[in-house]
C-alpha positions in Angstrom: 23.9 -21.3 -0.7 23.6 -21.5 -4.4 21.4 -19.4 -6.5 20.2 -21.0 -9.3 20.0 -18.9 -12.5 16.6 -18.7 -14.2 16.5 -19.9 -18.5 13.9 -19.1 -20.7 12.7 -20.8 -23.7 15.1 -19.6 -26.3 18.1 -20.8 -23.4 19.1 -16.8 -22.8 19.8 -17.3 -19.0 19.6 -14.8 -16.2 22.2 -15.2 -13.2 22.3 -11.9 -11.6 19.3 -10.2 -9.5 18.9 -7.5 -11.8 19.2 -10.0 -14.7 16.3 -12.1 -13.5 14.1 -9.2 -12.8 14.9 -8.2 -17.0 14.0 -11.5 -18.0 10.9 -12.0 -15.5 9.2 -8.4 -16.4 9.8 -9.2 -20.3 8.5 -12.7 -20.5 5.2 -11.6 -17.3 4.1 -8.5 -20.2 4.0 -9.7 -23.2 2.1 -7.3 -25.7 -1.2 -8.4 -26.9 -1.7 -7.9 -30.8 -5.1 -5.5 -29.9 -3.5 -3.4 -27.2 -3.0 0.3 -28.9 -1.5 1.3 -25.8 0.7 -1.4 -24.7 3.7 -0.3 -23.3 6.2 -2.7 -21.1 6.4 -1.5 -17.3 9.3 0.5 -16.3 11.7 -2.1 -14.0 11.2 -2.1 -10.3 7.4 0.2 -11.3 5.1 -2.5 -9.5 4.1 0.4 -6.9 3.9 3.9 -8.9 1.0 5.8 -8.5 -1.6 5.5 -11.7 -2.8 8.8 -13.0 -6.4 9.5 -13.7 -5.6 9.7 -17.6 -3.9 6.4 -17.5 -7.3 4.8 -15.6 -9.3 6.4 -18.2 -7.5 5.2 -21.0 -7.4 1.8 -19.7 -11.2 2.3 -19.1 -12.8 3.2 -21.9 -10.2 1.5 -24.4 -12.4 -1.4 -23.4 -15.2 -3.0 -25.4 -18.8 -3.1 -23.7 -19.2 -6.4 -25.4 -16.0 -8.1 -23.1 -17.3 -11.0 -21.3 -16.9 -10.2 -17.3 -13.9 -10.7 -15.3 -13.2 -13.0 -12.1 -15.3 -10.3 -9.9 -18.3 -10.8 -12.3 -18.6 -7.1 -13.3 -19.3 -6.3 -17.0 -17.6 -3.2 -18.3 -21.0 -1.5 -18.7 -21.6 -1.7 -14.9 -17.9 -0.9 -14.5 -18.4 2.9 -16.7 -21.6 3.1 -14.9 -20.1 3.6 -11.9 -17.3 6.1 -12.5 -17.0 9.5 -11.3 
């Protein structure tokens, strides 16, 4: 069987596992302009244990004014029911 190797726009091409997963977790978190606390994920991270700081900095670096997401929560109801 032949594993095909993964290319991204600028033709930079990935052949090994760990190569792929490099290239995959780069181009999947790409930092967003008004993200203060953007940081990319640490490779092979996808099941470490958030700490409370970290859920409170995501939570309240949000704006009440953000339109709700897929679950149709607003933020305000979100902060309303924390701790």
């Amino acid at each position: 069987m032949t594993v095909e190797a993964l290319t991204d726009r600028e033709g930079n091409q990935a052949i090994t596992s760990l190569e792929k997963q490099e290239m995959l977790r780069r181009k999947s978190f790409l930092p967003n302009d008004d993200d203060k606390y953007y940081e990319l994920p640490l490779a092979a991270s996808g099941h470490t244990r958030v700490t409370e700081q970290a859920g409170e900095q995501a939570l309240y670096s949000q704006s009440f004014k953000k339109a709700p997401g897929p679950e149709m929560l607003s933020f305000g109801a979100i902060w309303l029911l924390r701790k």
